[in-house]
C-alpha positions as CSV (number, residue, x, y, z in Angstrom):
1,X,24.7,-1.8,-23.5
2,X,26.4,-1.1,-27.1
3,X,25.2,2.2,-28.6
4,X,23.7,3.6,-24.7
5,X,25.1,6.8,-23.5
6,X,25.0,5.7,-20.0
7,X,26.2,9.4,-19.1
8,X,22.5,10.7,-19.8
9,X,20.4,10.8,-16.3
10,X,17.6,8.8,-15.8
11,X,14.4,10.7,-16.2
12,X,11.7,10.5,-13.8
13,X,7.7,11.8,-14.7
14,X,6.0,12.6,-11.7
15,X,7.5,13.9,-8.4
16,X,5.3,12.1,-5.4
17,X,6.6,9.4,-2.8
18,X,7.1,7.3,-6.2
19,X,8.9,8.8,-8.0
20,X,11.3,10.6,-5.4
21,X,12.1,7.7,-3.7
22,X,13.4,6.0,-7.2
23,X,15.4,8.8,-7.9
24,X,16.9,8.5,-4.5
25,X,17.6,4.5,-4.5
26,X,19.4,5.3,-7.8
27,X,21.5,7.9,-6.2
28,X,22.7,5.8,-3.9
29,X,23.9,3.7,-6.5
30,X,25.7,6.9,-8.3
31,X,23.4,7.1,-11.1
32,X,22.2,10.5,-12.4
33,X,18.4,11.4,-12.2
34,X,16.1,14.5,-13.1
35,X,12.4,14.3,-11.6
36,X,9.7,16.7,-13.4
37,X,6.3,17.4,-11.5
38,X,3.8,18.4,-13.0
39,X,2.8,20.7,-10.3
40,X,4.7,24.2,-8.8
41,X,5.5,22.1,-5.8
42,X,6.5,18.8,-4.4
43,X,3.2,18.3,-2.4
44,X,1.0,15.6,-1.3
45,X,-3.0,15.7,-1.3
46,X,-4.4,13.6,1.2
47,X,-3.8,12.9,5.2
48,X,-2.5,9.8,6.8
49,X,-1.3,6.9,5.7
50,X,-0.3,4.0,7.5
51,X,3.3,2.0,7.4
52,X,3.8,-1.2,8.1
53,X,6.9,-2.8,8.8
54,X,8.4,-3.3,5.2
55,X,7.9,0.7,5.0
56,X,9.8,0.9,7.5
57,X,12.5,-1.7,6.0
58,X,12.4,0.8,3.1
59,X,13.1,3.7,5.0
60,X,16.0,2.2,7.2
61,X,17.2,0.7,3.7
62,X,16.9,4.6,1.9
63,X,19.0,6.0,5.5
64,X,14.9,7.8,6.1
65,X,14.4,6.1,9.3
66,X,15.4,9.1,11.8
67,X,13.6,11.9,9.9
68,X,10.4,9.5,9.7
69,X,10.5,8.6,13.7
70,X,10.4,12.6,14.1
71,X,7.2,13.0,12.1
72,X,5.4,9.4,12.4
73,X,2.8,8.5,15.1
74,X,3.4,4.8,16.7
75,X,-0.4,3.5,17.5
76,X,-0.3,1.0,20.5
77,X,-2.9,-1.6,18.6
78,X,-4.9,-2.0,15.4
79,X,-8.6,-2.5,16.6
80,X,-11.6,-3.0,14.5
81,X,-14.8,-2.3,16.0
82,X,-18.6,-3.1,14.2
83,X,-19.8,0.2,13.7
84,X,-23.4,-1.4,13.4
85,X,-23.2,-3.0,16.9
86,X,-20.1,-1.3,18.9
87,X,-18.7,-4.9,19.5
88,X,-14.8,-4.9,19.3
89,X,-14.1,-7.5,16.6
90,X,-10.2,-8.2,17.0
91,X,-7.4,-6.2,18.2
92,X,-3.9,-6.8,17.6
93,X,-1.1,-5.3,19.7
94,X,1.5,-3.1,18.3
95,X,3.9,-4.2,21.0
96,X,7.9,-5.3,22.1
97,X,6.5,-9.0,20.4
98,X,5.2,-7.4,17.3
99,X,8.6,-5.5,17.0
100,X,10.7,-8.6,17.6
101,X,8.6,-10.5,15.1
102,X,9.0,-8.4,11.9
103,X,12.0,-6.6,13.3
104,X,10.5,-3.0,12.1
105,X,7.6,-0.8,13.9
106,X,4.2,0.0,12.7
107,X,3.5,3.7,12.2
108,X,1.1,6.7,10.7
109,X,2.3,9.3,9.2
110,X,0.7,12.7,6.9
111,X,1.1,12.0,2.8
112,X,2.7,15.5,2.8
113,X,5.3,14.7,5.9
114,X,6.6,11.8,3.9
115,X,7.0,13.2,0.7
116,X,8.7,16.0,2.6
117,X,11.6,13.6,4.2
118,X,12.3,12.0,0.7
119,X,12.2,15.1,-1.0
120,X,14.6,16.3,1.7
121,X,16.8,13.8,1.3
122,X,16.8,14.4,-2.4
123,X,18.0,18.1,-2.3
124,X,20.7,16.7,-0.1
125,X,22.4,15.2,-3.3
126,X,22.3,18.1,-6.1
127,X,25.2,16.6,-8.1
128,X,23.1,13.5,-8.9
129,X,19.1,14.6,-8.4
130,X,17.8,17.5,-9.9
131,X,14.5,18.3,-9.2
132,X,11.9,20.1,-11.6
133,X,8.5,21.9,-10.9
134,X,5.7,23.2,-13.2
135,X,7.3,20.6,-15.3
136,X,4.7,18.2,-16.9
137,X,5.8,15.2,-19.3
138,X,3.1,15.3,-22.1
139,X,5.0,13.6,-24.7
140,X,7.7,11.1,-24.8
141,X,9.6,8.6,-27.7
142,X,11.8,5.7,-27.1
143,X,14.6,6.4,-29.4
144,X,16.3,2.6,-29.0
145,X,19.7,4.0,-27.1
146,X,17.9,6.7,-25.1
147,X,14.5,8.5,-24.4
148,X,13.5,11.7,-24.9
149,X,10.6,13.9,-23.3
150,X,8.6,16.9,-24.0
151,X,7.6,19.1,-21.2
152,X,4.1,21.2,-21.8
153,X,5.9,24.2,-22.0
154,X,8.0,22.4,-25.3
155,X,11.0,21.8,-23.4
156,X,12.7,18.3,-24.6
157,X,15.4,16.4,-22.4
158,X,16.7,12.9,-23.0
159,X,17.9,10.7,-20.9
160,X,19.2,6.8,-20.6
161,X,16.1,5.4,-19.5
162,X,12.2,7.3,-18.2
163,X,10.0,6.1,-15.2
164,X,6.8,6.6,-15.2
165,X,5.9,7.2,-12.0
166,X,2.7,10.0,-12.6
167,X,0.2,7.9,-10.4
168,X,-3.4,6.0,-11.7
169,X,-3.9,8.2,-14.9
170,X,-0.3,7.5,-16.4
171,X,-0.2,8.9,-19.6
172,X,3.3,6.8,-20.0
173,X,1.0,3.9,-19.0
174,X,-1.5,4.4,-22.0
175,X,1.6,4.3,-24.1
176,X,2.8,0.9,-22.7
177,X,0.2,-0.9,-21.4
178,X,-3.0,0.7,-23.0
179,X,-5.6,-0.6,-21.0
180,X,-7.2,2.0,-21.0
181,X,-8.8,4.2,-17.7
182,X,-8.6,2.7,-14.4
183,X,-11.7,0.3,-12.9
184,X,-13.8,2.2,-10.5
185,X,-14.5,0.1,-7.5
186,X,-18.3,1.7,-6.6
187,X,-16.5,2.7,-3.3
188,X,-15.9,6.8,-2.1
189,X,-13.2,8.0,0.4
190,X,-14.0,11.3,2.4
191,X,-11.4,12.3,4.0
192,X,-10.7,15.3,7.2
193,X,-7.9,16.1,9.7
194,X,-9.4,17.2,13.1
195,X,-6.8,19.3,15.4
196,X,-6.3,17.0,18.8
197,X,-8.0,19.7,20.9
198,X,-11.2,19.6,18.8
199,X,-11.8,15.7,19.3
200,X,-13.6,14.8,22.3
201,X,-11.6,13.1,25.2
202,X,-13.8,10.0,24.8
203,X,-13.5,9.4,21.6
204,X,-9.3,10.1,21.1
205,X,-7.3,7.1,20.8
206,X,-3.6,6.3,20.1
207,X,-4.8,3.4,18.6
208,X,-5.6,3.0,14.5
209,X,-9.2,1.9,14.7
210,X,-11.3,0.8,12.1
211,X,-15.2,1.0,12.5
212,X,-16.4,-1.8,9.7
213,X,-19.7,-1.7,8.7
214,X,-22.7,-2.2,6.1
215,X,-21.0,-1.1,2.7
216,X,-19.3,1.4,5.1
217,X,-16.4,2.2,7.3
218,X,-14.4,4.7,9.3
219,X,-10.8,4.6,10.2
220,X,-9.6,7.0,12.7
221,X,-5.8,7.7,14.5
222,X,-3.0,10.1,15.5
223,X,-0.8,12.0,13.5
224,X,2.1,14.3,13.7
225,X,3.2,13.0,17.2
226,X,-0.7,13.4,18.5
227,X,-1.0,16.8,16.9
228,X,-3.9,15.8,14.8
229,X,-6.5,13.0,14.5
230,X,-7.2,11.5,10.8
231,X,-10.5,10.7,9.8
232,X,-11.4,8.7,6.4
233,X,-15.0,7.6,6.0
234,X,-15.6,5.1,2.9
235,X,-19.0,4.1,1.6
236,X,-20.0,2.3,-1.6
237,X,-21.5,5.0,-3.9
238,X,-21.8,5.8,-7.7
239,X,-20.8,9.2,-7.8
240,X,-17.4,9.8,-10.0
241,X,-14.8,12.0,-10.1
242,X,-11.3,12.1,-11.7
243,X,-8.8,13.1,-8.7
244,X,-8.1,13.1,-5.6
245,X,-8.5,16.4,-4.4
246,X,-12.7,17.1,-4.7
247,X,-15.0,18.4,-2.2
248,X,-17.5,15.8,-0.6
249,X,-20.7,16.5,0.4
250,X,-22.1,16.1,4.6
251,X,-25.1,15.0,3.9
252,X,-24.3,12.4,1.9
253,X,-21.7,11.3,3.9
254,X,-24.0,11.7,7.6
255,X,-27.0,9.8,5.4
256,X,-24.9,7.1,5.0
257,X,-24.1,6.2,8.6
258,X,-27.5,7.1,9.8
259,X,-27.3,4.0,11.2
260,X,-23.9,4.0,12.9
261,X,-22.9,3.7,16.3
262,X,-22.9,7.2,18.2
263,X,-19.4,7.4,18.4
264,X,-18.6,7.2,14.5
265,X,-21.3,9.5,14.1
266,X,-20.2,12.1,16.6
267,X,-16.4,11.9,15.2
268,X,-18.0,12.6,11.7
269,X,-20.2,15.7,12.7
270,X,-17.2,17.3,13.8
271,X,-16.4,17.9,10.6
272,X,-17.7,20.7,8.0
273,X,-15.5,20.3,5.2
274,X,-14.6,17.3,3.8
275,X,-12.1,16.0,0.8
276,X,-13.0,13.1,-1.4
277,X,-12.1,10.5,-3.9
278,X,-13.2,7.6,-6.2
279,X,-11.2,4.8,-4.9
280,X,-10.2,3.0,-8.4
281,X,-7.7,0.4,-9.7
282,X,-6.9,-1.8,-12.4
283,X,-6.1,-5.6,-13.1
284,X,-3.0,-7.2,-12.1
285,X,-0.7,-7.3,-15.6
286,X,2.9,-9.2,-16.2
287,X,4.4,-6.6,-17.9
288,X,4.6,-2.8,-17.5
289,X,7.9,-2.2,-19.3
290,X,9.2,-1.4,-22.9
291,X,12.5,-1.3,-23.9
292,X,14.1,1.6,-22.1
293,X,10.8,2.7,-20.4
294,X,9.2,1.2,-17.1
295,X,6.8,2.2,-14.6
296,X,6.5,2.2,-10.6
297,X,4.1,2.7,-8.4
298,X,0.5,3.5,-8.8
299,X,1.1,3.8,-12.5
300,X,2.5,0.4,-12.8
301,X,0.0,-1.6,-10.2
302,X,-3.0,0.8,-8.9
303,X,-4.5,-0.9,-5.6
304,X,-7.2,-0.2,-3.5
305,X,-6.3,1.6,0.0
306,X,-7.5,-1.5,2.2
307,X,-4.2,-2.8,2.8
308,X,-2.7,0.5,3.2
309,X,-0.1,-0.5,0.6
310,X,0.6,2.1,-2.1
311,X,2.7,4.5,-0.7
312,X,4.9,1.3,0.5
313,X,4.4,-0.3,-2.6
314,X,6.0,2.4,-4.7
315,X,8.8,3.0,-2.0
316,X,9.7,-1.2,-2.7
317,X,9.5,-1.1,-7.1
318,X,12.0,1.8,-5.9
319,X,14.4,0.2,-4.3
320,X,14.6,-3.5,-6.1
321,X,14.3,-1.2,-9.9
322,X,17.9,0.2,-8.7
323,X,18.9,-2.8,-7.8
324,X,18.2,-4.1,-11.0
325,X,19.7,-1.4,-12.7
326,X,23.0,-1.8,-10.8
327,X,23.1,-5.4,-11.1
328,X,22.6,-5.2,-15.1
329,X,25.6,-3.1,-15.3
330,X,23.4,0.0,-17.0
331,X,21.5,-2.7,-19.5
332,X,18.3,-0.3,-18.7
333,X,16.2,-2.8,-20.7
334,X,17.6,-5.8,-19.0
335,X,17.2,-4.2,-15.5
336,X,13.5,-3.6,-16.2
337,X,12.7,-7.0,-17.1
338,X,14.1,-8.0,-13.9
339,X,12.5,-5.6,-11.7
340,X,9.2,-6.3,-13.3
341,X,9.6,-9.9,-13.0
342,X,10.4,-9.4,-9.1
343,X,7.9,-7.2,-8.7
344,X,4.5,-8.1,-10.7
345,X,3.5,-11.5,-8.4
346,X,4.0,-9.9,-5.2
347,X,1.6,-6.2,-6.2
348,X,-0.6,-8.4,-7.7
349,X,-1.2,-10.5,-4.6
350,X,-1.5,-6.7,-2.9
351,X,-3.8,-5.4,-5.0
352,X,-6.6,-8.3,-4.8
353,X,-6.2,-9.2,-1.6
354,X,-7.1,-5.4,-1.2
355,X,-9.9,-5.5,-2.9
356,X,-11.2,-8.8,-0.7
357,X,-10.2,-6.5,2.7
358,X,-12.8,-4.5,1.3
359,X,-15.2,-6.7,1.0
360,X,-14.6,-7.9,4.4
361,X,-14.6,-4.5,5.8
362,X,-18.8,-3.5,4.2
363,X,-19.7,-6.9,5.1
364,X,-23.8,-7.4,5.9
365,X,-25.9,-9.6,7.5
366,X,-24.8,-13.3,8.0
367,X,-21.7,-12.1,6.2
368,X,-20.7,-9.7,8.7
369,X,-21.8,-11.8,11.7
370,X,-19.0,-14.9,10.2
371,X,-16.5,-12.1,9.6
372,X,-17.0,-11.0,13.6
373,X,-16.7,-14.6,14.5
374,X,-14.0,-15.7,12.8
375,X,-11.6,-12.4,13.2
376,X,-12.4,-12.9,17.1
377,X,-11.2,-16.2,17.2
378,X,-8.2,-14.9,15.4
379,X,-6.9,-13.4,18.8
380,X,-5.4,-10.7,17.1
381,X,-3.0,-13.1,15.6
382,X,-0.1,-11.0,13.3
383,X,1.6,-13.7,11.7
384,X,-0.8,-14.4,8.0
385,X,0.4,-10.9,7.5
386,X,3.8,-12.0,7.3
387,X,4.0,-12.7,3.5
388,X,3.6,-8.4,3.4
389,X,5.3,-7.0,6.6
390,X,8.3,-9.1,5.8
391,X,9.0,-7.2,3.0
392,X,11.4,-7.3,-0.1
């Protein structure tokens, strides 16, 4: 583009599975990045997450796939059980036919293990990423040709182009969106990690199962090659709390499946301490882009964890945004418009058909007795997940 200094880096704000894994798609197209987090490490808050297979085409596609396998847990089946009733409601197999269909495995893996293989594979290219801690972006100003960013200790640096890639409460967002804070769904995540010798022989599983229930559920599987067991109870509930990092409370959480199966309730008094969030998101929008500024991930299209998509999400806008960038020839405002316009139909789908997973997931009374029926006769069936596992 006339007037762009194309020789500037691209600067990234906000250092998680996000933002890392843009910096690293643009590497591998030879372009120049600097990632600032806010915090004195790269870290991740949280336990598992789940990958389907377009994570996996993402990791294969970002040369991840090796360091991931060494890390990941591979769960034979995704079960769901009623955790009013104990039925089994569906299960489908993670097998050699699920593999040959989508062509890419389904895994678990700790937040904190991923971010650890992209950062990894960051560090492994100093001439083009440079990493930043203790670094957070608390101002910024499109100056037409370039950006420029203040850090909060006053530092300034400019770049060709800036991702915003700081998460639900993107302060880059306000500045290009402004809709103002996120919508809080009425639904609370606590979250534990149990080590595999303190779960009960009965009630371990190298399976990912998901105990549905009356505005209620549990999810519980492996991680770290069997070394732990994740556990993440969510239950409608007003309480709010910016973050993801808060304390829950036992009671509250035990009160709420009072009337629970034994076996989630045994898994859940196994646990004394326990982490929390609000689970929150916003509307769908077209556009989340301005000029030479654009955003990825949660800060571009927050989603609800039902569909286990976010992580994944971000780790796709990462590798079709360099894409666009390479195919505009370093037209950073063009390239942005086309990465939005790939993206924005696609998230969207993501994030309400989340919010409907959840819906199906609390279901109640002749509600939940349909859901049983018709995921039964389902058989376990893969295929309308297609449109998502097949990836970008």
């Amino acid at each position: 583009m006339p007037g762009a200094d194309n020789t500037l880096p691209v600067l990234i704000a906000g250092g998680g599975i996000g933002g890392c894994a843009t910096a690293l798609a643009l590497s591998e197209r030879g372009i120049a990045c600097r990632v600032f987090e806010q915090a004195e490490a790269f870290k991740e808050v949280g336990a598992g997450i789940q990958l389907g297979p377009n994570a996996f085409k993402m990791f294969a596609r970002l040369g991840l796939t090796d360091a991931v396998n060494d890390v990941a847990w591979f769960p034979d089946r995704l079960v769901m059980m009623d955790n009013f009733t104990g039925e089994r409601v569906v299960s489908m197999a993670l097998d050699e036919a699920h593999m040959a269909r989508f062509r890419y495995p389904y895994g678990v893996i700790h937040r904190a293990d991923l971010l650890d293989v992209i950062v990894a594979a960051c560090r492994a290219r100093p001439d083009l990423i440079e990493l930043n801690t203790s670094s957070k972006v608390v101002a910024h100003e499109d100056r037409g040709h370039s950006v420029a960013i203040t850090l909060q200790n006053g530092e300034k640096h400019e770049g060709v182009a800036l991702i915003g890639a700081e998460g639900l409460w993107s302060r880059i967002r306000e500045s290009v969106i402004g809709d103002g804070k996120p919508r809080v769904s009425g639904h609370i995540a606590y979250r534990a990690v149990l080590p595999r010798s303190e779960v009960p022989e009965d009630l371990w599983s190298p399976s990912i199962v998901l105990w549905g229930g009356e505005k209620r559920h549990l999810v519980h599987y492996p991680l770290r090659r069997g070394e732990l067991y994740n556990l993440v109870a969510v239950f409608h509930s007003q309480r709010y709390e910016e973050g993801w990092d808060a304390y829950g409370d036992p009671a509250e959480l035990n009160e709420r499946f009072a009337s629970a199966v034994p076996q989630c309730k045994r898994l859940l008094e196994k646990i004394d301490s326990w982490r929390m969030w609000v689970l929150c998101d916003r509307e769908p929008v077209k556009n989340w882009s301005s000029n030479r500024i654009t955003l990825i991930g949660d800060a571009a299209h927050p989603m609800l964890q039902y569909l286990a998509q976010g992580a994944v999400m971000s780790m796709e806008d990462a590798w079709v945004l360099a894409n666009a960038v390479q195919e505009a020839g370093g037209d950073y405002p063009q390239a942005f418009r086309a990465y939005q316009q790939t993206r924005y139909l696609r998230t969207a789908r993501v994030q309400l058909t989340a919010r409907f997973y959840g819906d199906i997931y609390h279901a109640a009374g002749v509600t939940r007795e349909l859901r049983n029926q018709l995921l039964s006769q389902s058989k376990g069936s893969s295929e309308g997940m297609a449109w998502l596992y097949d990836g970008v």
